[in-house]
N, C-alpha and C positions, 0 to 999 in steps of 0.2 A: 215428884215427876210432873204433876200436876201444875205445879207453880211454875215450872221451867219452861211447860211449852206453853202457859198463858203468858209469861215475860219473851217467848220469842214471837208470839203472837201479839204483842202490844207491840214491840217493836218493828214487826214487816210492818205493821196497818201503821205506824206514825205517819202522821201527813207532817209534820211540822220538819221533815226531813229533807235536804239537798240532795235530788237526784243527778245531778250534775259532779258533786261531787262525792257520791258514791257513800259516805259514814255522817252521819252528823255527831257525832260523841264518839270518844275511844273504846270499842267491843261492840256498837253498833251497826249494825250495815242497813243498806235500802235494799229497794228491789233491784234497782237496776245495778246495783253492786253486785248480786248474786248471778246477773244474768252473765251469760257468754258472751265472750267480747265482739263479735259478730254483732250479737243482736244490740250491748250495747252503743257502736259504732253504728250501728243503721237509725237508732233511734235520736241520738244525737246528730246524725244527718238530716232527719227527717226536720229536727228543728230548726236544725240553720235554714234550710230549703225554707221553711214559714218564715222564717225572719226577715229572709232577703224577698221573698214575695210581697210582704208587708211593706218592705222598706221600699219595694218598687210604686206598689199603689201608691202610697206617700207622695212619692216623686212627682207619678203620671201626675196626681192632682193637682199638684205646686207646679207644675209646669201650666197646668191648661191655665189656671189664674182663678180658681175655684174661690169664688169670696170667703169662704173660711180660709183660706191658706194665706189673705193677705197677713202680712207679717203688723204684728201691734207696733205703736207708735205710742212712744211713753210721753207721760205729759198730757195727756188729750183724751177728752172722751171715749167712752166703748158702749154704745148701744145696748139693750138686750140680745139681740139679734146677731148673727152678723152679718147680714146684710142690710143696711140703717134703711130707715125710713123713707129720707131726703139721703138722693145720693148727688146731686149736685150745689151747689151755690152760687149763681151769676151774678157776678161783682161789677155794676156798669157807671161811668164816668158820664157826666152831661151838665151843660151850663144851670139848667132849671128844668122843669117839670116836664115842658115841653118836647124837652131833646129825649128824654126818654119813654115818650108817649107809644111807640111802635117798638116796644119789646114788654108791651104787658104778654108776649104769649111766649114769653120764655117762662112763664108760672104756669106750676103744673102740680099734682100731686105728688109729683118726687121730687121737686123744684122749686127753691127759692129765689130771691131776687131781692138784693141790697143795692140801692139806688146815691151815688152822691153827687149832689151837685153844690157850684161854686160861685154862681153867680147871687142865686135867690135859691129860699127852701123851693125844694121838688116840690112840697105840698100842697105850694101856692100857683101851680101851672100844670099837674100832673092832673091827666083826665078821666083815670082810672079810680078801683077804690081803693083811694089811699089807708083803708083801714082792713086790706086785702092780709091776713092771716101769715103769709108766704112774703111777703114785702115789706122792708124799712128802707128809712131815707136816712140819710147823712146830710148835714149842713158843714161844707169845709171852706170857708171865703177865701178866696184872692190862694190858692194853694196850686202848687204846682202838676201835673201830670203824676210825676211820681209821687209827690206826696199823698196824691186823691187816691191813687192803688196801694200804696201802704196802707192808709188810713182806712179802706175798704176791707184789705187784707186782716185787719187787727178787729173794725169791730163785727166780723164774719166770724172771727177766731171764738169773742166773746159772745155770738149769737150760738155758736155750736154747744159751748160751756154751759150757756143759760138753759136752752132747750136740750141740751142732753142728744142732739143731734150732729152724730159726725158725719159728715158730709165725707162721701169717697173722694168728688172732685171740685176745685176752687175755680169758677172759667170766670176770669177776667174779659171784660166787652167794651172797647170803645163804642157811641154810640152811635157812629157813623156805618158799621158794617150791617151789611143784608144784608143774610145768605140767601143761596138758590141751590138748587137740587143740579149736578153734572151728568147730563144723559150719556156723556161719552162713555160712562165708566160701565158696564155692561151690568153690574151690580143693581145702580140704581136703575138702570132704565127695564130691566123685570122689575123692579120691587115698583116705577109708577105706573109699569103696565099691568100691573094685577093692582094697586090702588090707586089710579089716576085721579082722585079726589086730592088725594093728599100734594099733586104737582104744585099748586101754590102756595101751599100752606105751609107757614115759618114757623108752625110749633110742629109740625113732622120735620123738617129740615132739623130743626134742632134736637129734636126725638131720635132720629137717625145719626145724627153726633154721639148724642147720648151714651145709645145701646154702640157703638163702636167703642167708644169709650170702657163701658162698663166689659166686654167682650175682651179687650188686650189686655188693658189693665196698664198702658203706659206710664210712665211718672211724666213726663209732659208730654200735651200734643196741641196742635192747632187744624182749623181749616185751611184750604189752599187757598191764598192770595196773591197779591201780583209778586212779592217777592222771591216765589217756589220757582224751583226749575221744572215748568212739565213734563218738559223730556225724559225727565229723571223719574217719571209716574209710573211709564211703562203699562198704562191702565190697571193696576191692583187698589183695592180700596184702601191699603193703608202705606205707607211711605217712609223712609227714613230721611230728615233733613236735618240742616245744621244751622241753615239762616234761614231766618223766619219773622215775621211781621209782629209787632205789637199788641195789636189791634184786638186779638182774639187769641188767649193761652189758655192751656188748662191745665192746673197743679192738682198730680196727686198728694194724699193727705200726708202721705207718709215722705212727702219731702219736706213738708215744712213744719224743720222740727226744732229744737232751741239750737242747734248749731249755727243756723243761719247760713245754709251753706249756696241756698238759691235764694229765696226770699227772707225781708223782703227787700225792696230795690232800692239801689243803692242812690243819693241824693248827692252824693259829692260833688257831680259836674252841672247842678241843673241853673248855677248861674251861666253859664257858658253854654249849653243845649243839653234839653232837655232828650234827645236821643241815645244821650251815653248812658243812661240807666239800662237800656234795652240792649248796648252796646256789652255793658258789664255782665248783663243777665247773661247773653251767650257766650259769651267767653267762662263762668261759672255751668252751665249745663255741657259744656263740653266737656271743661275738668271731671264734673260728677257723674251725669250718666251718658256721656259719648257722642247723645245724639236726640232727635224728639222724632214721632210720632208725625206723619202730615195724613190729615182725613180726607180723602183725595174728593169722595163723593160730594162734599159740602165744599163748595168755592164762594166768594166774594161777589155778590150781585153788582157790588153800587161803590167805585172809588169816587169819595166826596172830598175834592182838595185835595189835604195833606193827608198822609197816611196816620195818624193820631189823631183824635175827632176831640180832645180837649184842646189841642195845639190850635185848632180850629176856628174853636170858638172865642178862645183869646184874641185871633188874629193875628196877634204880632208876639210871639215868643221865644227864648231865646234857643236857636236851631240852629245846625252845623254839621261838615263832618268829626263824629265822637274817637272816631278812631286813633289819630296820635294822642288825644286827651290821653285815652284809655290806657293804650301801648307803653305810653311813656310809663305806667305808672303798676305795668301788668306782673311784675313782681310781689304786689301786693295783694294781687287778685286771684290768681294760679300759679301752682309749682313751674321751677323753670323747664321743666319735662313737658310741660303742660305747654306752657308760653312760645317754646320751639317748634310747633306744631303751625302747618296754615292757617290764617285767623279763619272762623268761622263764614267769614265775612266772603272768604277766598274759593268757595265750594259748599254744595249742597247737600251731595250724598257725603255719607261717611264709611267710606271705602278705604280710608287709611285707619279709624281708629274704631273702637268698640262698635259692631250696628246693632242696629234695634233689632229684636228680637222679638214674634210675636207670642203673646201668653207668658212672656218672662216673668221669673218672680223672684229675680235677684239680683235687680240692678244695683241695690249696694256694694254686692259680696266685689263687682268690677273696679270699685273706685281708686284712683291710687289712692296711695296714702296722704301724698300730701294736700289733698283736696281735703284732709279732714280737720288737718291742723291750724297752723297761723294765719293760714288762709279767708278762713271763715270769723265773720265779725271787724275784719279792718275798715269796712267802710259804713260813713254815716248812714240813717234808714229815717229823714224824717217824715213826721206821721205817723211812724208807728211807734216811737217812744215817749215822743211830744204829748 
């Protein structure tokens, strides 16, 4: 007798037992097996109800854009942390040392600054110190517009590899734009009426990108420059657009990934003008994520010339409308579902196809499909394989 109710007694107390499904061995029962169907019906509700609570919070967080919930990128660095060290990388184009004198104060403690130029080493006319911890230079001669963003783009890629630092955002800078703060936008003009120090200062301009940036979590965005529709602002700080200037991009990390589906830019037309790279980019960001991001607070202080600040300093390079280039050949670039759409070119807002989303954190899960296939890689990239 003794023996029977110590063996029924090992058996209630097993932990090692499926309460879910009531036996774990033939002549075994649990507890909740022995309970009344009542109670086990409430108990089994009780858990769903945690499951789905669980799988809510989950959500909320993936939605707000929680830096842990960004989705990994294979292939590429992972901090300790997750949120990196350096969260940005400014990739800036300039003839010599010179041209990029007036963006030492895009270096910051969470910011670096990859400098190429094409005429002469930066090193040899750069006024700053060139032995700045946050800063290298690139020497690329006689090299194209796209090929000096490729070329920045690749050795950004292996600066992140080396230092173990993934950078969240890639912002590409010609070196012609100054920013300025938009008092229109009601945002900024509280934020310089409680800090009126910071009204001239281009490392708060760019600080205030920054933290926008890091807040929505976009996979591309830019500041507002002459090619935005303002009307289109409606004064909110942040904006959906579709055509948007060169001048000034910012790639999240997790679009640029071996598919090649954005970056990086494509060099096929840049005998012919060197605009169709910019031309191919946005016909590629429409296919993949619909639409970008416009920072509405931070505008374009200073149009110098041409709207491309290497195009600039060559003087004379090869420019045009890219558009029939493109078109003609826009079977190679995007799905025909894609290609039957208004060029980007044709509209600002994106009122007809996917809009931005703010705090999204599943602009891939939108893509069609065929933006992932044949698509991706038909066009040459030099500079970054050279």
């Amino acid at each position: 007798m003794a023996s029977k109710e110590r063996a029924d007694h090992d058996v209630s107390s097993d932990d090692s037992a499926d309460p879910l499904l009531g036996r774990d061995a033939p002549g075994r029962t649990t507890r909740l097996a022995r309970l009344d169907p009542l109670s086990r019906l409430a108990i089994v509700g009780l858990a769903t109800v945690g499951a789905l609570a669980l799988l809510g919070c989950c959500a909320a967080l993936w939605t707000r854009r929680a830096p842990y919930c960004e989705p990994p990128l294979a292939g590429t660095a992972v901090g300790a942390s997750d949120e990196p060290s350096h969260h940005t990388i400014y990739l800036v184009i300039g003839s010599d040392g010179s041209a990029i004198n007036d963006h030492h104060f895009l270096l910051s403690d969470r910011t670096d600054v990859i400098a190429l130029c094409w005429r002469q080493r930066c090193e040899a006319s750069y006024a700053g110190d060139v032995k700045h911890p946050g800063l290298e230079f690139v020497y690329y001669p006689n090299s194209t517009w796209t090929e000096g963003r490729n070329r920045l783009l690749r050795v950004a890629q292996e600066r992140e590899r080396r230092l173990n630092r993934p950078y969240i955002y890639y912002t590409f800078l010609d070196n012609d734009f100054r920013p300025a703060f938009d008092r229109s936008y009601p945002s900024i003009a509280a934020h310089l009426d409680a800090h009126p120090e910071e009204a001239e200062s281009p490392r708060a301009m760019w600080a205030y990108y920054e933290r926008t940036l890091l807040e929505y979590r976009p996979a591309l965005a830019t500041p507002f420059t002459i090619w935005h529709s303002s009307a289109s602002f409606d004064r909110e700080d942040v904006t959906t657009i579709r055509y948007f200037d060169a001048r000034v991009t910012s790639f999240h990390r997790a679009t640029l990934d071996e598919r090649r589906l954005i970056l990086p830019y494509a060099t096929d037309y840049d005998a012919q003008t060197w605009w169709a790279s910019q031309a191919v980019l946005l016909w590629r960001s429409l296919c993949v994520y619909g639409s970008v991001m416009g920072v509405n607070g931070i505008k374009d202080a200073e149009i110098v010339g041409s709207p491309t600040a290497h195009g600039n300093e060559h003087n004379s390079y090869p420019r045009g409308d890219p558009w029939p280039l493109v078109e003609a050949r826009l079977d190679d670039i995007v799905p025909l579902s894609v290609a039957r759409m208004t060029p980007p070119r044709d509209g600002f807002d994106a009122g007809r196809i996917a809009p931005f989303m703010p705090r999204r954190a599943d602009w891939l899960s939108a893509v069609p499909e065929g933006c992932w296939t044949r698509y991706a890689g038909t066009m040459k990239f030099g500079g970054y394989d050279d």
